[in-house]
N, C-alpha and C positions, 0 to 999 in steps of 0.2 A: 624214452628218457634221453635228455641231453650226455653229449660225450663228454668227461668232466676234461677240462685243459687245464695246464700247472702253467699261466700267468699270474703277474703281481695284480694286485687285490687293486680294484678300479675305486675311483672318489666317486659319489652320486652328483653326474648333473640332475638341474631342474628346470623345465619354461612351462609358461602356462599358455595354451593355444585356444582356439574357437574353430569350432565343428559349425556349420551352415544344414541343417535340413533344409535342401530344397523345395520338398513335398510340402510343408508346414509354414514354410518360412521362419522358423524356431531355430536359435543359435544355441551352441550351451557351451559353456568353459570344459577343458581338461588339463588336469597339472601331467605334464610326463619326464617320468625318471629313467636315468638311463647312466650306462659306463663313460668316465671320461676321466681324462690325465690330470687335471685341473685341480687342485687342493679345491675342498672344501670353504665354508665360510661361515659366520652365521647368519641367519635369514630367517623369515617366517613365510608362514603358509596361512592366510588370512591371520585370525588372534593367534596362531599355535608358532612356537620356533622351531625351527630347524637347519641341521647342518647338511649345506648342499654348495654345490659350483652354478651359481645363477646363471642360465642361458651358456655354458661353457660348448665348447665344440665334443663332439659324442669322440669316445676312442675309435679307431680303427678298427675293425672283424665285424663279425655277423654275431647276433646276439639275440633269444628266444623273446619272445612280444608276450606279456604278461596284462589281462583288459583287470581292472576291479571293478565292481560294481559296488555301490554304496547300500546302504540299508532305506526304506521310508523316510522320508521327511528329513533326511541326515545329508550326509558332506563328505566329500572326496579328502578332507583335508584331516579327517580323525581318522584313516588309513596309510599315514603319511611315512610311520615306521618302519609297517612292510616294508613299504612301495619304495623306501632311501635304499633298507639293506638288499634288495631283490636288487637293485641296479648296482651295489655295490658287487654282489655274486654273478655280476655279469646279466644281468635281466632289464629289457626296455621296460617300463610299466607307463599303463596309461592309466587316468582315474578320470573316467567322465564322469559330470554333475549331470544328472539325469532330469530332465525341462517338466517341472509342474510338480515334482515329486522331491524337491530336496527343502534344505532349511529356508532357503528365502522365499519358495512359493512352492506347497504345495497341496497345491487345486485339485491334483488328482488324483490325491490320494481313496483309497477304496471306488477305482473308477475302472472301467473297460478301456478305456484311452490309458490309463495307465500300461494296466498288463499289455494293448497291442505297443505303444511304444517303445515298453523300456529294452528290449529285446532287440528292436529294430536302433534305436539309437548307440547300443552296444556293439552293434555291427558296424555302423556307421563310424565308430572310435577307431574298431579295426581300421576300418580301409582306409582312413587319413594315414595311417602308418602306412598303407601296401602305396597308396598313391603320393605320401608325402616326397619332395624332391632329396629332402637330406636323409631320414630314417630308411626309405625302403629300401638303400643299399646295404643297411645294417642290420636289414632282419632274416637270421635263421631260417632256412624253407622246412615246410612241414606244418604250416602251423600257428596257431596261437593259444593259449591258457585262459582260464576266465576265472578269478576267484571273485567272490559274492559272497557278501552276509545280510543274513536277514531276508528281504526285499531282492536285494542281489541275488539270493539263493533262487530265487526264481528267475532271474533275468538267466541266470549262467545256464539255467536247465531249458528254459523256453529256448533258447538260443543254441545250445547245443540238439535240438530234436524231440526235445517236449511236447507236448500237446493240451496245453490250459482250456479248462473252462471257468469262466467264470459264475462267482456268485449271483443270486438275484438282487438283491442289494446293489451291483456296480453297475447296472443299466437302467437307463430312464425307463422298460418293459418290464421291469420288474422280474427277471427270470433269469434262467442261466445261458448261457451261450458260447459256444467254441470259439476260440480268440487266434486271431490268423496270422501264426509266427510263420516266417518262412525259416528253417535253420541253417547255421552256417558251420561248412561242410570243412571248414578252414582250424574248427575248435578241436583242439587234440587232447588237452582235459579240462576238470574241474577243479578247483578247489573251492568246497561249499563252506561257511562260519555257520552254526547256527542258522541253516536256512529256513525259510517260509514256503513253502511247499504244496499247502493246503487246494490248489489251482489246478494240481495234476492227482485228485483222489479217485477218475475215470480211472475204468479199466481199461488197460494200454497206454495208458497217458504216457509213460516214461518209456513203451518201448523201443524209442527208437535212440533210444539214450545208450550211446555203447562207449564210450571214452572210462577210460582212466578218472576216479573221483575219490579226491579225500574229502573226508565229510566229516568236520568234528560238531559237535553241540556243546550246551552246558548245564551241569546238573541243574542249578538251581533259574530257570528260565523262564516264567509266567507269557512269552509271546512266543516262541517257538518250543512248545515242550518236545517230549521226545516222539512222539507221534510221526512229527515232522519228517525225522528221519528216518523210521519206517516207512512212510511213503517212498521214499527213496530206495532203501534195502528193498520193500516186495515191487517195488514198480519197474527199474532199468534188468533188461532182457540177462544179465547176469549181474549177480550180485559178488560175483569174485572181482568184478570191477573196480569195486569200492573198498575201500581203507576208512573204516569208522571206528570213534569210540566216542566216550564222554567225558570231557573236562572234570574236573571232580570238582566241587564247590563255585564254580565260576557261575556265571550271571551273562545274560543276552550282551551286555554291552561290554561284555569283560572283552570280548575280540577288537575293541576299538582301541588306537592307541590311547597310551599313559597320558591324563591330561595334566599340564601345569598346576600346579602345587595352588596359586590362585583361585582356580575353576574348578576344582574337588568344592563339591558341595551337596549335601540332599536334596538342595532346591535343586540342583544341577542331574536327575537322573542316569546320563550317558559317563559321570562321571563315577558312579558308583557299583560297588562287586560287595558278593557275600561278605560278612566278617571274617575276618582272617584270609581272604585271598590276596596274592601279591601279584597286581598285572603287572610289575613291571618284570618281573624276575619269570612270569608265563608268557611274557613278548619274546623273552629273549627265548627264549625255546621254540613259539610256534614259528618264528622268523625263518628258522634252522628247519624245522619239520617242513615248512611250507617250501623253500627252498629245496632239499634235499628231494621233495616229492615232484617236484618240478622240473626235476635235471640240474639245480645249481651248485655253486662252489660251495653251499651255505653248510 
């Protein structure tokens, strides 16, 4: 865990960068938040608003690097609440848009190019921060955090020391096949939402998986039931690692931020949770839980 410091409570900057895969020649977006002096303002994050210091200068100290991974077919920009208040409690975050697999294309979804990607491109987030010229003097040593839902839940565990194989279904052979993450030795914990898991149901799949993980789910969730997290609880080499429980009433997409009063819709799925649950008044708690398990001021 981080040392907590008794500084004045930072304003969230925001800029949005571009990652280069060499290998692929594939570019992707990442919005990254972080501490700065700067008041605030308001702004949006593609259709969503939000209060942030646009492109402000980062504060001065060293500060813990926090990757999110997105869900399937989804967006770095319905994670944007964490990602403001984590930079407010002193935390860099990055949110890469992961290539082939988010809202404006994705091609590869249920594919073996997915799973070997998305793992490698989450590494490739980190090291823009260890190599970037202004950020890498502001990162904390020891490390960096990977929180994932959904889709992410797999990217954070392949990456942290996982071992996926895939379905028959995701290869042109028609068969299963071991998916060749290399892990990155840099990852100090997890924080899982409702992962997807089902990649590592081999025995040993998870044991090289030793970090620190909270791992919540959600009672009422028809895409990650609780199985999910079983995999997790019998598969990493100790299960005292992990801090789990279950949401009570919440729903797979209850972990995505509050959407605009607008965009509440049934036709709109991501915008929807069981009857009677209130995401906005369970943001403000997991902000603090997620935080708190991470080392921060939250």
């Amino acid at each position: 865990m981080v040392e907590r410091t008794e500084t004045k409570q930072a304003f969230a900057g925001c800029r949005e960068v571009k990652i280069v895969d060499e290998g692929t020649g594939t570019s992707f977006p990442m919005i990254v938040f972080y501490p700065t002096d700067v008041p605030e303002r308001d702004d949006r994050l593609g259709p969503y608003p939000v209060e942030a210091a646009r492109d402000a200068a980062p504060r001065e100290g060293t500060f813990p690097l926090a990757l999110l991974s997105h869900g399937t077919g989804g967006s770095s920009f319905v994670y944007r609440s964490l990602a403001r208040y984590l930079a407010r409690c002193g935390f860099i975050v990055g949110l890469p848009e992961h290539p082939h697999n988010n809202r404006n294309d994705n091609s590869w979804e249920g594919t073996v190019q997915n799973l070997v990607y998305r793992p490698r491109h989450l590494v490739m987030a980190a090291d823009w921060f260890y190599e970037d010229e202004t950020f890498r003097r502001l990162l904390k040593p020891g490390g960096y955090s990977v929180i994932g839902h959904s889709m992410g839940g797999y990217t954070a565990l392949a990456a942290a020391g996982g071992v996926p194989t895939s379905f028959p279904h995701e290869s042109p052979e028609g068969r299963p096949q071991p998916i060749d993450v290399t892990p990155d030795r840099r990852i100090r914990s997890l924080v899982l939402l409702a992962p997807a898991t089902v990649w590592f149901r081999e025995e040993g799949a998870l044991r090289r998986v030793g970090v620190p993980i909270l791992m919540l789910d959600a009672e009422h969730d028809p895409y990650t039931p609780p199985f999910h997290a079983q995999i997790v609880l019998n598969g990493v080499a100790d299960p005292r690692n992990v801090r789990y429980r279950t949401v009570e009433n919440a729903g797979h997409f209850s972990f995505l931020s509050p959407f605009p009063d607008a965009m509440i819709s049934p036709a709109f799925p991501p915008s929807q949770d069981p009857p009677g649950f209130d995401r906005v008044r369970f943001h403000e708690a997991l902000q603090a839980e997620v935080a708190a398990f991470l080392g921060g001021r939250g």
